[in-house]
C-alpha positions in Angstrom: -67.8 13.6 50.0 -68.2 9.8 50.9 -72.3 10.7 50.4 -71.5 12.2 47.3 -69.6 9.3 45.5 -72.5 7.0 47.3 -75.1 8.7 45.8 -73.8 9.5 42.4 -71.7 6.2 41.4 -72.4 3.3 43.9 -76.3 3.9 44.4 -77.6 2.2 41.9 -76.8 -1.0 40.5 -76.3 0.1 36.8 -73.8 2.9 37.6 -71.4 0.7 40.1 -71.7 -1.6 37.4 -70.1 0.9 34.7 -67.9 2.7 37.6 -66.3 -0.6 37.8 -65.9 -1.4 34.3 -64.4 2.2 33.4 -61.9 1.7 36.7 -60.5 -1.3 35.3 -59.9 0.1 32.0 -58.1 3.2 33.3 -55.9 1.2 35.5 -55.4 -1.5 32.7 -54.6 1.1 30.7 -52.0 2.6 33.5 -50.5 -0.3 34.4 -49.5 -1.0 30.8 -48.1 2.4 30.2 -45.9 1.4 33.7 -44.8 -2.0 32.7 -43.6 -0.4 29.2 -41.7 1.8 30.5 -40.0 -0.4 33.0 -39.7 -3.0 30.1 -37.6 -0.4 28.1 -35.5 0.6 31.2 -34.4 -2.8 32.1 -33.7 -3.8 28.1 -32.2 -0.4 26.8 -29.5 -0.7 24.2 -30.6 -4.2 23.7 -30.8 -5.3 20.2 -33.9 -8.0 19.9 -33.6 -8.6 16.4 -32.4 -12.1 15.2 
């Protein structure tokens, strides 16, 4: 399995490169969708209009 992932996505320069770049846009993506919904846990039935 570790050969695998070596071979396919960490080999070459180009593909770590875009491994990388898609990883941190699925977990930015994650962690956003987390601190939402932690954000409307913590404030629910709090009115924020003024």
């Amino acid at each position: 399995m570790a050969s695998f992932l070596y071979n396919v996505l960490f080999k070459r320069s180009s593909t770590f490169t875009v491994t990388i770049l898609v990883s941190c846009f699925i977990f930015e993506r994650g962690l956003d969708l987390v601190a939402d919904q932690i954000f409307e846990q913590v404030n629910q039935g709090v009115c924020l209009n003024t």
